[in-house]
N, C-alpha and C positions, 0 to 999 in steps of 0.2 A: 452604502457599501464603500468600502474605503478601497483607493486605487489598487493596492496590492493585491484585496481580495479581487477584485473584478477581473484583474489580468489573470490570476491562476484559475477562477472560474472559465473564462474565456475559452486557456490555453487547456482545459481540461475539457471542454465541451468541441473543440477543433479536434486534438486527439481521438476522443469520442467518435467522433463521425467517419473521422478515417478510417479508424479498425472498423469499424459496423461494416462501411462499403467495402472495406477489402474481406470480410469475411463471410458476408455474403455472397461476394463473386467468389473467395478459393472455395468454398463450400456447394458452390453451381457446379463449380470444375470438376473437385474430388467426389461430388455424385454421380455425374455423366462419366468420369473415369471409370465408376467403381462399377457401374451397370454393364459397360460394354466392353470393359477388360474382367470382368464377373468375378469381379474382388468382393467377399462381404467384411473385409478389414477397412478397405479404402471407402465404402459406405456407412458404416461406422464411426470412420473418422470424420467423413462429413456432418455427419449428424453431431460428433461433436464440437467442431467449428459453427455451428450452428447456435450453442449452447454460448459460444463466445460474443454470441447476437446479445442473446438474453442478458448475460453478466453486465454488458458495458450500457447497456437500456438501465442496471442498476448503479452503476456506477454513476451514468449522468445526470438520475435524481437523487440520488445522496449528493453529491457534489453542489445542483442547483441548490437542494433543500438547505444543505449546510452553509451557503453562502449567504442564506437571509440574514433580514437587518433584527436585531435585537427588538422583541415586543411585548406586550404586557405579559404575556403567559409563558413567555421566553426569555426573559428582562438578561440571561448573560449567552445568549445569542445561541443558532442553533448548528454549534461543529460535531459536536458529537453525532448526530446524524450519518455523519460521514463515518464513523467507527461500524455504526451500524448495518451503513452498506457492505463494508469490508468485512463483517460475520457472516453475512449471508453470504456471500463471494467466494470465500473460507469455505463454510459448508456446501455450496455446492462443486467446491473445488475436491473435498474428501468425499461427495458422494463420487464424481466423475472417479477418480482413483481408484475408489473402491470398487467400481463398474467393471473397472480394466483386472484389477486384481481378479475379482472374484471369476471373472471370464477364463483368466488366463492359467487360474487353477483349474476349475473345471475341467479346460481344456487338456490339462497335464494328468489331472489326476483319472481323466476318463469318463466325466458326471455328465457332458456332453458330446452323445456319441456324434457319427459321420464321418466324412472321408473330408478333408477340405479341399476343395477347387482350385485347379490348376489358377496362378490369374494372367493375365495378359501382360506386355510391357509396357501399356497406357498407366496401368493403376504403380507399376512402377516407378516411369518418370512421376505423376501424381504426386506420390509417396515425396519425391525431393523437392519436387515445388514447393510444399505447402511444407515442408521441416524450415526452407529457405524464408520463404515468406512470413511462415510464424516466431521464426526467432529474431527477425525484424521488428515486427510488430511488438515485439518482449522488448529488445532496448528502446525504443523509439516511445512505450508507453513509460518504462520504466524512467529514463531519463525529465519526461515532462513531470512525472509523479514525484520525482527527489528535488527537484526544481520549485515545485511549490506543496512539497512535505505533504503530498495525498496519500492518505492509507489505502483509501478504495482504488485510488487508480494505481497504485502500487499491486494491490490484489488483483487486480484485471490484466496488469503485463502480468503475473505469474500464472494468470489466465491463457494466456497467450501461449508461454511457457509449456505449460501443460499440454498443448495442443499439438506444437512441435515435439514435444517428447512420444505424444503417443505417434506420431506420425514415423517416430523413428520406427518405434514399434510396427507399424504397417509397415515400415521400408523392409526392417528384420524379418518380419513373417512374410510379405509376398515374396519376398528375395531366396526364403528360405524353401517355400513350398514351390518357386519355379524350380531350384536347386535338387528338392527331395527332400528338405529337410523340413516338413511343417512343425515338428515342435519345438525351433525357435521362436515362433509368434506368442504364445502361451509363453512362454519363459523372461521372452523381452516386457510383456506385459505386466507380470507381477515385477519385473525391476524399476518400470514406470509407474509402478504404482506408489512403489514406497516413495519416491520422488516429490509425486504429485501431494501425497498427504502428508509430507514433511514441507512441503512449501506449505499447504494449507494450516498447519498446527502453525507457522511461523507468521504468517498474516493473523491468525486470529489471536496471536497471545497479544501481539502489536495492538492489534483494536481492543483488547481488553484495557491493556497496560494503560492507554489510552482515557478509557472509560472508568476508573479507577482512582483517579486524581492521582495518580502515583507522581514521582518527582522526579526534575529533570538530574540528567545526567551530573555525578561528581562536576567533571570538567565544565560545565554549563554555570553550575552554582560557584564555582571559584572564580570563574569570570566575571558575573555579577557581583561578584563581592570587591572583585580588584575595581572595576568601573566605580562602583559604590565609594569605595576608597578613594578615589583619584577626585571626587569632586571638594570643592572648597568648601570647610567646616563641616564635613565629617571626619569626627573624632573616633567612629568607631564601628563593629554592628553587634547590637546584641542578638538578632534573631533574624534569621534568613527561610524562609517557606514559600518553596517551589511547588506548581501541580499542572499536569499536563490536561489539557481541556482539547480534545479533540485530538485536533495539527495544532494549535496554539498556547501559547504561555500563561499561567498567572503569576504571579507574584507577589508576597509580602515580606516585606522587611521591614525591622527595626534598625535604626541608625541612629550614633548618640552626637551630639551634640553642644555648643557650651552653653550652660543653664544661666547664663549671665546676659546673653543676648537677647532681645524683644523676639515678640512671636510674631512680625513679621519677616526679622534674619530669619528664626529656626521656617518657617515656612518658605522664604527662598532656597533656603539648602536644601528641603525635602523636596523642591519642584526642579531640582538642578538635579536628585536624583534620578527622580521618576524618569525628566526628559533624556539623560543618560543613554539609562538602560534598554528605553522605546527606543533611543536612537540606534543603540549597537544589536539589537536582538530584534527582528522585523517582526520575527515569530511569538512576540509577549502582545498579548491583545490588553492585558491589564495590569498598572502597578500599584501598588497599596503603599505607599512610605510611611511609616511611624517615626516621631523622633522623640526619643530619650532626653532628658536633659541630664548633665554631670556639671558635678564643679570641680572634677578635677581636667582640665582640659590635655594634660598632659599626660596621662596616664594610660591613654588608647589613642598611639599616636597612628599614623596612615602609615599602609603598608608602601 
């Protein structure tokens, strides 16, 4: 396993453990709030902090699973794994959403009768704790996740995300039903809902995009080609193919060359690209150089 991967591994399994411990205690917390200030919003919410246990249990075996070393049955290594935690993540990020929607209709349209329960000022403060702490826990995963370009743990801070929006949600409804007004709760709900499932559609187009060998970004492949350019005796490129493998890069290119030179020049010039490219882009696990030969050496000068 190569230094880079091990440190994001590492820094991704640290993260990892944090959130688990911290949401396992606010989840102790906002249950015991929710019992004895006899909130069933702020018990609800526990249960869904709870659910932020389970996510990041998957995030940390995509992440380990993804970090293996290439094998006979896996011969170009196995990142995509890590797409795949980020589907499931996705999904159960649109069920949660859908949980809160479909509740918060009900609630509005009448399909679950009752009176709701006055609640105490425990499941109140509760209610700021855990918006406080969970919107922490979102940049704090978030920030390790763009650091070393994790899908899954990018999905698990909007995990997080999620958690503190519904929490707003319980601040709105017990705030409203001390107030008089309980059908703020049902209202704030279906607007955390559309939330939650517009972050969810946005993590999982990511890991498809991902899983799809689609190509990198315009501005990505202009730079690879100016690098390309910038090395001595490259005359040219006739063909540039980009595909995104997980979090990491492939690439192939064609590069021309003068057809006059031995094949061991044209093979230092294609090894000055490859090292290039691996050098300016951390995130290219593999380069493919082809070289062309031309005898016109003037005719595809360097940008």
């Amino acid at each position: 396993m190569s230094k880079q991967k091990k440190t994001g591994v590492k820094l991704a399994m640290h993260v990892s453990v944090v959130t688990i411990i911290g949401n396992v205690v606010l989840s102790a917390f906002k249950l015991l709030a929710g019992v004895v200030a006899n909130s069933g919003a702020m018990i609800s919410d526990a249960v869904h902090s709870l659910s932020d246990v389970l996510s990041t249990f998957i995030v940390i075996a995509g992440v380990k699973m993804s970090g293996k070393e290439s094998d006979d049955k896996h011969q170009y290594g196995h990142e995509r794994i890590e797409c795949v935690a980020a589907i499931l993540l996705s999904v159960m990020l649109a069920a949660v959403g859908a949980g809160i929607g479909y509740g918060g209709l009900s609630k509005i349209f009448g399909a679950s009768g009752g009176e709701l329960a006055v609640p105490g000022a425990l499941a109140l403060a509760a209610a700021v704790v855990s918006i406080v702490v969970k919107e922490a826990m979102f940049w704090y995963t978030r920030a390790a996740a763009k650091s070393i370009n994790s899908g899954a743990l990018m999905a698990d801070a909007w995990h997080h995300r999620s958690d503190a929006l519904s929490s707003v949600g319980s601040f709105a409804g017990i705030l409203g039903a001390r107030l008089g007004l309980p059908v703020l709760d049902p209202i704030a709900s279906v607007v955390i809902c559309v939330f939650i499932i517009k972050a969810s559609y946005d993590i999982f187009k990511d890991a498809i995009r991902k899983m799809t060998d689609e190509a990198c970004a315009k501005e990505v492949e202009d730079e690879i080609r100016r690098v390309s350019l910038a090395q001595e005796g490259v005359l040219g490129i006739d063909r540039l193919q980009t595909r995104l493998f997980g979090n990491r890069i492939y690439v192939d290119i064609e590069i021309c060359a003068d057809g006059a030179v031995s094949l061991t020049q044209s093979h230092g010039i294609a090894e000055r690209v490859h090292d290039a490219i691996e050098a300016a882009f951390p995130d290219v696990k593999h380069c493919m150089v082809h070289v062309n030969p031309t005898t016109e050496p003037t005719a595809m000068p360097k940008e």
